[in-house]
N, C-alpha and C positions, 0 to 999 in steps of 0.2 A: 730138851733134846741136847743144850749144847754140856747140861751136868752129863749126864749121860754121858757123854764124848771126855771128859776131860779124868770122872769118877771111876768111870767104867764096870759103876754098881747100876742094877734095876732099883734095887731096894731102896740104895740114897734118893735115885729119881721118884721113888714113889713115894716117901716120906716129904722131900720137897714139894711134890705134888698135892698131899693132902696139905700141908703148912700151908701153902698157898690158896688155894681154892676149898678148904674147909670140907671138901668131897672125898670119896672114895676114890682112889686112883687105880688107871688100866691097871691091866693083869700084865707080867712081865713079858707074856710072849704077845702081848700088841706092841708094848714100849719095843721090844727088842724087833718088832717088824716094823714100823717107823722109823727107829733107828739107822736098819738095812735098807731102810726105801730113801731116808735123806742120805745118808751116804753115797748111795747111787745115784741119785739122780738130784741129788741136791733138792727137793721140794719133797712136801707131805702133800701134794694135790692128789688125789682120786685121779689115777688113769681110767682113760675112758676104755672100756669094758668092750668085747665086741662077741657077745656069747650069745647075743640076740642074731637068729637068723634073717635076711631079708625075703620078703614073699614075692613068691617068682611072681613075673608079669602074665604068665598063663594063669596062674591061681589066680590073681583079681579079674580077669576077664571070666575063668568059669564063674567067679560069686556073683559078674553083674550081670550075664547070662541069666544065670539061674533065676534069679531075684527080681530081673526085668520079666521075664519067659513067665512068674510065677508070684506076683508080689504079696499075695496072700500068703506065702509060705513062712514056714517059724523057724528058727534058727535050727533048732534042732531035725528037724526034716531035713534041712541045706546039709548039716553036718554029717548026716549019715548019706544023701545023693553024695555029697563033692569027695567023703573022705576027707576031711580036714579036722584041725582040731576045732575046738569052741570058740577056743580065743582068736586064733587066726580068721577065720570068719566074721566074729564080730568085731574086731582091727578093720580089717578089709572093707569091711558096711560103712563104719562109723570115719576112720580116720582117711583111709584113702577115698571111697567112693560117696563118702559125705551123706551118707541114706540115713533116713530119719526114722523109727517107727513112728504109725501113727493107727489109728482104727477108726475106722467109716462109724460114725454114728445118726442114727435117725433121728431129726428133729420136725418139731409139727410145721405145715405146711402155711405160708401166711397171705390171706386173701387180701383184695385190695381195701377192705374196711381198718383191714392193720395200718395199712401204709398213712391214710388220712389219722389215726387214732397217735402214733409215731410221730407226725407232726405235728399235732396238734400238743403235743407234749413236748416238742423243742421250743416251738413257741411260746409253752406258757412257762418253761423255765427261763426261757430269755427274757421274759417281761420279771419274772420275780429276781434275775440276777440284776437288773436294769434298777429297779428298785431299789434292792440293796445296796446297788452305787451310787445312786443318787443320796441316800440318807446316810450314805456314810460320808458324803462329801460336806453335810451341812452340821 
């Protein structure tokens, strides 16, 4: 940046550029907008951007309405009830209101013969890990 300043060529700075880092070097109208942005403001940092809208506070109360009122519903349902976009909703779910998907699934039912057969299996890995430590200590 500071050839740039002193040459008052892109091309010197981009020849420098490749000599040094063996790469390709920006295109003249990045160097020349770096250049404008250290000139002003003295730094090459990233301003922070503010093109991102914030979601009103009505909008995450309709999504947790909706989604409490109806939790079997699919995102896509939501988006056509609330009128929102896809992303805005599932922002909404996931970062502010912290909802998780998840799906109910059916598993087999365990009588008490399980329960007895379950421990009878802790115990007998406890005796084969007891084992193992004993013969590994000698």
């Amino acid at each position: 940046m500071l050839e740039c300043h002193t040459s008052k060529s892109v091309v010197t700075e981009q020849r420098t550029f490749r000599a040094k880092y063996a790469k390709d070097p920006p295109t003249d109208k990045t160097i020349r907008a770096w250049y404008k942005q250290f000139t002003e403001t003295g730094c090459l940092c990233k301003q922070k951007s503010s093109c991102r809208t914030l979601t009103a506070e009505d909008d995450i109360e309709w999504v947790r309405a909706s989604f409490l009122h109806s939790p079997k519903k699919s995102m896509g349902t939501a988006v056509k009830e609330l009128s929102m976009l896809k992303t805005t909703v599932w922002r909404v779910l996931h970062k502010r209101l912290v909802f998780k998907p998840y799906r109910i699934q059916m598993v087999q039912h365990l009588s008490d013969e399980d329960h007895r057969r379950r421990l009878d299996f802790c115990l007998h890995l406890q005796d084969l890990t007891h084992v193992d430590a004993c013969v590994a200590r000698t």
